[in-house]
N, C-alpha and C positions, 0 to 999 in steps of 0.2 A: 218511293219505297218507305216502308212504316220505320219509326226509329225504334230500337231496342227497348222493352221496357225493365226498368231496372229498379231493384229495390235495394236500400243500403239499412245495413241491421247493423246497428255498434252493441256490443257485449262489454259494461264497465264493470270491471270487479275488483274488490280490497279482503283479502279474507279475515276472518276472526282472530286476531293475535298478531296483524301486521301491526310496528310499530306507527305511533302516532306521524312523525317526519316523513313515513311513506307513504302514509294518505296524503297528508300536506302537499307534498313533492307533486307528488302524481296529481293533485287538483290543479296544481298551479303550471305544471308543465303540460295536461293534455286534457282534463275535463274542463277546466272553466276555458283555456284558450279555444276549443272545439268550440262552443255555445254561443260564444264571441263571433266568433269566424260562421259562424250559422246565421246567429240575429243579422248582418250582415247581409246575407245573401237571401230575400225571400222567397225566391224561386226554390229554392232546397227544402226537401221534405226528407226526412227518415222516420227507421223505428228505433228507439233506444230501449235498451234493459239494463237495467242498473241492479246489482246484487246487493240482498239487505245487510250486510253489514257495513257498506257502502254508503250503502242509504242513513245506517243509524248513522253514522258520521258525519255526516252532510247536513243532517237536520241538526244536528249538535253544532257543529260549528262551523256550517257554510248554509245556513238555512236560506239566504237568498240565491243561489246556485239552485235551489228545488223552485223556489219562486219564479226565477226565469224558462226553467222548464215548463214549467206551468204554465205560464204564459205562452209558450210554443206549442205546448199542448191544446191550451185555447183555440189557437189560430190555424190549428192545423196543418203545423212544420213539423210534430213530434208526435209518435204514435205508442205511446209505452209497451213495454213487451212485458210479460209477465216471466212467474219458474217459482221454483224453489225458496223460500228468501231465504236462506241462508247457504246458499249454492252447493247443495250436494249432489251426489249420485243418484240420482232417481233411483235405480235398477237397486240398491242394496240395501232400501229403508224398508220399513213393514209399509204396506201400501197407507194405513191411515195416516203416517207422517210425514209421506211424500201429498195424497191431500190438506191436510193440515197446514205444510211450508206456502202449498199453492194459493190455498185460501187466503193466510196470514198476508204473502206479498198482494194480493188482490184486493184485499182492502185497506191495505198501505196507498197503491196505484192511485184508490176511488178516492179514500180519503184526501189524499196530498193533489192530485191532479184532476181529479174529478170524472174518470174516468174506468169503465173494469175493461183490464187487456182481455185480450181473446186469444191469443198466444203463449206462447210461453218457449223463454231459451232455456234448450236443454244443457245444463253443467257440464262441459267438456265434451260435449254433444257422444255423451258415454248412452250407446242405445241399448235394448233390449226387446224384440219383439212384444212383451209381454205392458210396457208402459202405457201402451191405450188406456189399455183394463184398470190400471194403479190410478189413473186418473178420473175415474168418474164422481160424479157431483161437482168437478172444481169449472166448468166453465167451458173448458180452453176446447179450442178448435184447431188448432195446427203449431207446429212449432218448424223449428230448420233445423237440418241435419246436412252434414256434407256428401259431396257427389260420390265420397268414395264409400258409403252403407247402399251406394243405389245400382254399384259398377256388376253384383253379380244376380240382380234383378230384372234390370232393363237390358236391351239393345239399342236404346232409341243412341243421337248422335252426342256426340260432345260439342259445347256443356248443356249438361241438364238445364231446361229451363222450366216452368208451371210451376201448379202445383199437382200435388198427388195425392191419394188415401190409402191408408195403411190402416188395418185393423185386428184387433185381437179379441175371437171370444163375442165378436157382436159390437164389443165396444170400436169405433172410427175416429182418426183423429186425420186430417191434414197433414203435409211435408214438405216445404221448400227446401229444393237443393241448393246447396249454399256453393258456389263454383271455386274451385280449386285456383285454378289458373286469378282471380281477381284478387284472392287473397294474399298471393306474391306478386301482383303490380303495384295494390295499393297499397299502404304510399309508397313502397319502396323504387318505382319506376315512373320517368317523368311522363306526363301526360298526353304526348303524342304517338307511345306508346299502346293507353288504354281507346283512343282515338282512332290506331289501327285493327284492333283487338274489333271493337263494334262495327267500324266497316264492314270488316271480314263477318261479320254475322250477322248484317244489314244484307249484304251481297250474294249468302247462303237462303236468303231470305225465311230465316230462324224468329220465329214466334213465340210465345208465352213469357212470362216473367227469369229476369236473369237477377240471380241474389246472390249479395256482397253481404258474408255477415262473419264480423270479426273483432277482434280486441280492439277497446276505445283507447287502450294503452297505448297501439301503434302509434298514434297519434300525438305523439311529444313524450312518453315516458318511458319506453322503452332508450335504450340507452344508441343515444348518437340522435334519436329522431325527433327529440326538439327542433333542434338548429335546420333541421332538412324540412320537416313540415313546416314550420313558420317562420324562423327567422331567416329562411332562402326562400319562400314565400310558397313553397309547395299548396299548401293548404287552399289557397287565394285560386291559386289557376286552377286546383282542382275545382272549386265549388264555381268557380268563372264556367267552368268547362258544362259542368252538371248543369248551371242555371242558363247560359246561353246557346250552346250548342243541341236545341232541342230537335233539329233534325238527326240526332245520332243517336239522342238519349231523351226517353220519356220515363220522370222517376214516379215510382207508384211508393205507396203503403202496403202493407202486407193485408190487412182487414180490407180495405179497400180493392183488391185483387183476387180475394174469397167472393165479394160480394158480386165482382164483376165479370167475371172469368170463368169457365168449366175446370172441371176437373180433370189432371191428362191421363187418369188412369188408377188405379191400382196396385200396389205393392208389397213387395213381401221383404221386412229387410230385416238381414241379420243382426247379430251380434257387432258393434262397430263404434267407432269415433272417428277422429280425423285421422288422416296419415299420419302425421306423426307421433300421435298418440298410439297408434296399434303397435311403430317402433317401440318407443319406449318399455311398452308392458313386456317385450321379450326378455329372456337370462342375456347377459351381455354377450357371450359366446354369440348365443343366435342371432344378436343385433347385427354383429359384426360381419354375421356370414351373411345375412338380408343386405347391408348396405354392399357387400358386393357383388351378391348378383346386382341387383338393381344397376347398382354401375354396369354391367355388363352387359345386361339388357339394353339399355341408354348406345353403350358404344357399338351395340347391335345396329341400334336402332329399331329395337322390338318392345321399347320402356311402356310407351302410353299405350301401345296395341296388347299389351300383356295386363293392363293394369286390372282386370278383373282379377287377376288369378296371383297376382302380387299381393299378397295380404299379412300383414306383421299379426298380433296376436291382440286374446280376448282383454279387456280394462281388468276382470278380476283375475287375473294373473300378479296383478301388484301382492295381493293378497301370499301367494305361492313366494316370491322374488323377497317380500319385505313381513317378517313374524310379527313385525312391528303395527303394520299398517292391518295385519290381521287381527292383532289383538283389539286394537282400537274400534274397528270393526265392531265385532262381538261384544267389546262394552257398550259399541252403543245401543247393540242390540237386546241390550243384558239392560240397560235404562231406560228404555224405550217402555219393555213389559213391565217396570216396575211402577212408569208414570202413569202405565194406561190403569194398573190397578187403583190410584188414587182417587178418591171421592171428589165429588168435583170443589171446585171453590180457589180462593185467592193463592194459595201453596201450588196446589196441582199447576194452576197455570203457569206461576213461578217455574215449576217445575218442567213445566213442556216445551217453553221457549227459551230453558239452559240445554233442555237433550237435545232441540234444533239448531242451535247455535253450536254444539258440539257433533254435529252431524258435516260444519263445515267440508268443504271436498279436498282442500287443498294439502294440507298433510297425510292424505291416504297414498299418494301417488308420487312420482320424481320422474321429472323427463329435463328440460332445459332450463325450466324452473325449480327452486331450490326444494317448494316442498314438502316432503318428509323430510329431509334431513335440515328444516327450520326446526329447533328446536323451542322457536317461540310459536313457531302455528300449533305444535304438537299441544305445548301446553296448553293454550285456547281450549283448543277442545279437548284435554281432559280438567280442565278447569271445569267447564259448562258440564261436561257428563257427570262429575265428583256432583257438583251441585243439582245436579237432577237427582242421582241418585241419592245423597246422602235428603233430599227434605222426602222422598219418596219412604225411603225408610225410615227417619222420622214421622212417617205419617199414621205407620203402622204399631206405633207406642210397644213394642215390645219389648220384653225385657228380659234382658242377658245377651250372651254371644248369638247370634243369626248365623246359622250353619245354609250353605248353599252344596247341591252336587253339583256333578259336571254336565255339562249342557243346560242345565237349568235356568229358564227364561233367556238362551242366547248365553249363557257361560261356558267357555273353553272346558276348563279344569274346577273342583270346588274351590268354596270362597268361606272366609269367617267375614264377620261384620259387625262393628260394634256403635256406638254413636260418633266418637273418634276416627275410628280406623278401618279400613276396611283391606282385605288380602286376597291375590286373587294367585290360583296358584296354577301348572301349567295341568295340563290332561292327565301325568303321572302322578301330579302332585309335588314331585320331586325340585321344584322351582317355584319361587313368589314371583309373580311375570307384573303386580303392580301393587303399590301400596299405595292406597287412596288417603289422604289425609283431609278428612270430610270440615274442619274450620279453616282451613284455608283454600280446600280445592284444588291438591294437589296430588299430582302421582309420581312420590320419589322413586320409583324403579323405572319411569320413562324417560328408557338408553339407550339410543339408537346404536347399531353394530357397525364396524365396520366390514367389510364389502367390497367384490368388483365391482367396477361400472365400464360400462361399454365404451365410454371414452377417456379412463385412466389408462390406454394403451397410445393416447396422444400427449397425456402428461408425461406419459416416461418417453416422447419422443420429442417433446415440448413442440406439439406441430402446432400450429394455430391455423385459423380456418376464413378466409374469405378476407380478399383486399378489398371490398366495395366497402366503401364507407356508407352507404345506405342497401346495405345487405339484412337480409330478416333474422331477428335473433336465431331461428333456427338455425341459420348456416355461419353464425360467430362462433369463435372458441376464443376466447383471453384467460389468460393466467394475473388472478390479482398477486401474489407475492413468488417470491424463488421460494428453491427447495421444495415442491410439490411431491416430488418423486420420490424424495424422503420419507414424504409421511406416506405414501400407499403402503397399508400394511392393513392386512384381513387377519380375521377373525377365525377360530376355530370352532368356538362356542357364540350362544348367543349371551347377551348382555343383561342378565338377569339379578332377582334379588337370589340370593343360600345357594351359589355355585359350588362346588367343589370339582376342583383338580387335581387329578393323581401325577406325579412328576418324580423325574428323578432328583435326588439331592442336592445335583448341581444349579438345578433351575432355579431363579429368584423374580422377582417381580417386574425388573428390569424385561427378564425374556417374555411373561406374559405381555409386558406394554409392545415387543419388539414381536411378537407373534412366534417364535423362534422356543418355544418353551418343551422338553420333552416330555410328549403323555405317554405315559406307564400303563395305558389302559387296553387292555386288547378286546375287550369285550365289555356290556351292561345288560343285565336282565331284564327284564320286565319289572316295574316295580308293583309292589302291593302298598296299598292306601286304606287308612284305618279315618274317619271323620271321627272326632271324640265330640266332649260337651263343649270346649271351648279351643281345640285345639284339633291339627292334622298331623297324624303321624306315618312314616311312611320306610320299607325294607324294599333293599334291591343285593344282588350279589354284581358284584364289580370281579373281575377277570385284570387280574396288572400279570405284566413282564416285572419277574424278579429274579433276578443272575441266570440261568443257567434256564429257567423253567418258566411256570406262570404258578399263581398262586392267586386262592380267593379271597374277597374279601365280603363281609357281611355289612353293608352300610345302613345304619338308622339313622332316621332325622324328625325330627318333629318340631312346629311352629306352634306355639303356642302365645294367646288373647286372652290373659290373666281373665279380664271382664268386659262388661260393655260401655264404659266409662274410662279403661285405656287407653293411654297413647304409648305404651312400653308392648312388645312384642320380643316373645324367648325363642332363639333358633338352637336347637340341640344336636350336635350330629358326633353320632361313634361308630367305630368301625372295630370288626372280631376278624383276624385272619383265620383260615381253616389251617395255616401252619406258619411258625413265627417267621418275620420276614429274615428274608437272605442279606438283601442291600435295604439302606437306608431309602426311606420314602421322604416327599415331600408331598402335604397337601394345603392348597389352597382354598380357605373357606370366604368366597367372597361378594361382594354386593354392590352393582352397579348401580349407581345414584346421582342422581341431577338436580345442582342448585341453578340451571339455564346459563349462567355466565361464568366464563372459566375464567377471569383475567379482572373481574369487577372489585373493586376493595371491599364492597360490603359483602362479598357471599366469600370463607375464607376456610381452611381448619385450620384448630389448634390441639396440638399436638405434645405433650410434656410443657404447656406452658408457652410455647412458640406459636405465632402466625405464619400460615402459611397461604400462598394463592391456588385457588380450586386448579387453574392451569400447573401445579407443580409438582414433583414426581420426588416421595420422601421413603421412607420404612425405620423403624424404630422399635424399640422394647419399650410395652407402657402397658398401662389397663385399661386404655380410653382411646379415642379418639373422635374429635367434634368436630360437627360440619355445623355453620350458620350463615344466615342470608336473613339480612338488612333489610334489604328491599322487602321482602314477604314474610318478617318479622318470624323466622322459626327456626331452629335447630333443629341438631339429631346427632345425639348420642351413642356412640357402640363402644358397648362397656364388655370387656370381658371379666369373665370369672376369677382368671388369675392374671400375671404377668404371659403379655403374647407377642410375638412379633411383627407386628401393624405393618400395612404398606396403606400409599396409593397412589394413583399415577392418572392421570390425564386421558380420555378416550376422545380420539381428535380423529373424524374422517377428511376423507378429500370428495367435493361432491360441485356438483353445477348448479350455478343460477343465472339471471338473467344479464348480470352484469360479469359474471366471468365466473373460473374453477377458484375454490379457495378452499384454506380447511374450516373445519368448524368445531367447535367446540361440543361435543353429546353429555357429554358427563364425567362423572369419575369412578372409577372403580376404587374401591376401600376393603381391606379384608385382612386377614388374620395367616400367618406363613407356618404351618405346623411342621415341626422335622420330626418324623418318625425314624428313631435309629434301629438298625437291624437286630434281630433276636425278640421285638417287640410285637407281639398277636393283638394287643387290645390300645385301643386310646377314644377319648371324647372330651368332646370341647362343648361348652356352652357361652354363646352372645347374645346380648339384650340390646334393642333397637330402642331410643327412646325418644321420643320429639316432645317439643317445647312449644312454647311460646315465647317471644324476644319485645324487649321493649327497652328505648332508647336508642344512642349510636352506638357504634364499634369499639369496645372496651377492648 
């Protein structure tokens, strides 16, 4: 009887904004020991993909780790996979950027290896019927997607094996199904195991290609599988297994399997990623009612016969769950138009491969891994987009404020934009959703909110998940610190720049941190938005509970970009009752801002003269209040007009990664506590935003 033929696809990836000791970490515990354990074994053949920021790092400072690829590459142990280089979503770029990344990795490949892939991994194997088409001129001929984009296509048996063709519009690309079942053996199950696994489809006498394609991470970086892949010698008897037991297992290439093979058909596949990916994109609610049926199903014993019609939800759902992950979105899509208008030459390109590098995938989304709510991948990529966009509009030499509408080139709400500063404000206007600080490449208003998540109903029961010590991060839960359950506290509002909160008089800063705060608001109109020359102004009527009745309120606000050479920004906001108030009011005017490290000595405010750490929760009488960071050499100033009564406090979610729940630090909220006393119809307040430059240490 023939042996199984099998192809094994490792996926290594580091994204844009991981710290330097986790690329280290991760080379040392699972990319360079894997290549080790390969050179080793010459009977073993695979495909690798390595993600280009991955790659920049590797050329930077392990440049002989590409060298030894290379040389696998030579010999025909290593077959490069191609994608995106800078690992995005396919499905959400404008199609020339998703060609463009393709390109770009393809002549990394040729250049560094000597070689053009003919493949390509799709980024979180996130599909979209329509990617055939997005891809033409770049090459590629087939990529992998898992078994579960093919469950309400085919009938054929379990597992998928071949390959297939799927097409959109005329355009044909290739599909290896990547099997389910191999990606929870490998490595987490000893090998007499996967042993029985191929008998059993030795014995069904099952044909075509069977594909293993999965994180290179498993492989000593993921947390506990060091010690179980190599230093308990797993690694050793697996590639023993692959290189001697060729009556069980015959390992193919993927190109090499196009060129020798039919094709088994044809296919229509929807919208999809992996299983666990389609859980995550759901509202937690819904997560939690899917993992029980599913449970139910299972203790039926109707799970895997059901499994077509078992489907979690679409990837751009993240977009719905997180305003965060949508804004981000839309800037890129907002830099994108503004690179492709530039004439070509040394700046544009500059500029094309900061808006691909801020296209990275990993801060759009949060499932087991941490992120969006890394608040260092976030900044990555609005570092890279700030700098595409600000040389783009540099490019365009004009002069004064640059007034944007809404929707404009992929813009949410309008925008002002100066050579400094740039504002982006929300659809009503009535919100600064980022403040791009174009000399450092920064967006102080990127604050992430807090939030349910579908498994802070384990932190409040502190359950933790799976005794197998070589169990898949999937099925771990650990808690890094006590007190988790402490901090779950949601959000009412989103975490923006010129909030305002209407409350009653007893409320204080303390309750907006404690989420516990009372809104006096029964109603919001629709607002009206006026663009001026250098500035957005904007009226809505607000609806408050006052004693006994409701009473209205007339709210103005306007932001204003003195010029185009600013880095000072005026927020104006008054409010007219249509009858004096009954009971005292309190309003909150405030601005949610992130220097990334809440706990660092160099990023700190001060306060009447006082330091204080971004992690600390104060409120005072003053005219000022300063934020500064060290590290990224800049300040920011909120000056008020007169004597006001400052706060700020700490915005601290609880959120998953791959080492366990922890909180994390998103930012701070900073703003201004107005008490309106009763018998009062009119008040306005004005703040000035002002950022700096820093130079030297910590004074």
């Amino acid at each position: 009887m023939k042996p199984v033929q099998l192809n094994i696809t490792l996926h290594n990836h580091q994204p844009e904004g991981n710290f330097g000791w986790v690329f280290e970490e991760a080379y040392e515990k699972a990319y360079l020991p894997f290549i080790e354990a390969l050179e080793r074994r010459p009977g073993v053949r695979i495909n690798l993909h390595t993600s280009g920021p991955l790659l920049n790092w590797l050329e930077q400072n392990r440049p002989e780790y590409l060298d030894r690829v290379a040389e696998l590459v030579r010999a025909g142990r290593i077959e490069p996979v191609g994608g995106g280089f800078y690992e995005p979503i396919l499905s959400i770029l404008h199609p020339r950027d998703v060609q463009g990344q393709m390109r770009r990795m393809s002549e990394f490949i040729a250049d560094r290896f000597g070689v053009m892939p003919r493949g390509f991994w799709t980024a979180e194997r996130v599909w979209e019927p329509s990617i055939p088409w997005f891809l033409q001129g770049t090459g590629m001929e087939y990529t992998l997607l898992d078994d579960n984009h093919f469950l309400t296509s085919l009938e054929s048996p379990q597992p998928l094996m071949g390959l297939y063709r799927t097409e959109f519009k005329g355009e044909k690309l290739g599909v290896f199904p990547i099997d389910h079942k191999l990606r929870y053996l490998i490595p987490f199950r000893e090998i007499d195991e996967l042993e029985e696994y191929f008998q059993e489809l030795i014995a069904a006498g099952r044909t075509g290609l069977l594909v293993y394609g999965d994180d290179g991470e498993k492989f000593g970086s993921w947390p506990e599988t060091h010690k179980w892949v190599y230093e308990d010698g797993w690694m050793e008897r697996f590639l023993s297994f692959l290189e001697q037991r060729t009556d069980l297992v015959e390992l193919k290439l993927l190109s090499e399997y196009v060129d020798e093979s039919r094709v088994e058909g044809l296919v229509s596949l929807p919208a999809s990623s992996y299983r666990e990916m389609t859980e995550w994109t759901l509202p937690p609610a819904v997560q939690l009612r899917y993992k029980d049926f599913e449970k139910w199903l299972d203790k039926e014993e109707k799970l895997e016969e059901s499994r077509a019609f078992v489907k979690g939800g679409f990837w751009n759902n993240f977009f719905t769950r997180y305003p965060e992950s949508y804004r981000m979105h839309r800037m890129q899509l907002f830099a994108s138009e503004l690179v492709q208008a530039m004439s070509p030459g040394a700046s544009a390109d500059e500029a094309r491969e900061a808006l691909w590098a801020g296209q990275c995938n990993c801060p759009y989304w949060h499932g087991v891994f941490g992120g969006l709510y890394l608040n260092s991948l976030r900044y990555a990529n609005y570092h890279n987009l700030t700098r595409a966009i600000g040389l783009a509009l540099d490019s365009t030499n004009t002069r004064g404020v640059r007034r944007f509408t809404p929707g404009e080139h992929g813009l949410i709400g309008p925008a002002l934009a100066g050579r400094k500063l740039m504002l982006t404000f929300s659809e009503d206007a009535q919100y600064v959703e980022s403040m791009l600080y174009f000399p450092s490449g920064f967006n102080f208003f990127d604050v992430l909110g807090r939030r349910p998540e579908a498994y802070h109903h384990k932190v409040l029961n502190r359950q933790e998940e799976s005794d197998d010590e070589h169990a898949s991060i999937h099925d771990r839960l650990e808690f890094k610190e006590e007190g988790l359950d402490k901090a779950l506290i949601y959000d009412r509002y989103q975490r923006l720049g010129f909030t305002d909160l209407y409350a009653s008089s007893e409320s204080g800063p303390a309750d907006l941190m404690s989420g516990e705060w009372d809104d006096r608001v029964e109603s919001r109109s629709e607002a009206a938005f006026e663009i001026k020359e250098n500035s957005i102004a904007s009226r809505r009527e607000i609806v408050i509970h006052d004693s006994e009745g409701l009473n209205a309120l007339w709210v103005e606000k306007y932001v204003n970009l003195p010029d185009a050479e600013s880095a000072e920004v005026e927020f104006g906001w008054s409010i007219k009752a249509r009858e004096a108030l009954i009971e005292p009011l309190t309003v909150f005017i405030e601005f949610n801002v992130t220097l990334l490290a809440g706990d660092d000595a160099d990023r700190y405010f001060i306060a009447n003269g006082e330091s204080h750490r971004l992690i600390e929760t104060a409120d005072f009488d003053g005219s000022s209040l300063r934020m500064e960071d060290r590290w990224q050499k800049v300040g920011l100033d909120v000056v008020a007009s007169e004597k006001e009564r400052f706060y700020h406090y700490p915005v601290l979610t609880v959120s998953l990664s791959e080492e366990g729940v922890e909180k994390n630090y998103q930012g701070s909220a900073i703003g201004i506590q107005v008490d309106i006393p009763g018998g009062v119809r009119e008040m306005a307040k004005v703040l000035v935003l002002k950022i700096y430059q820093l130079s030297g240490n910590h004074q």
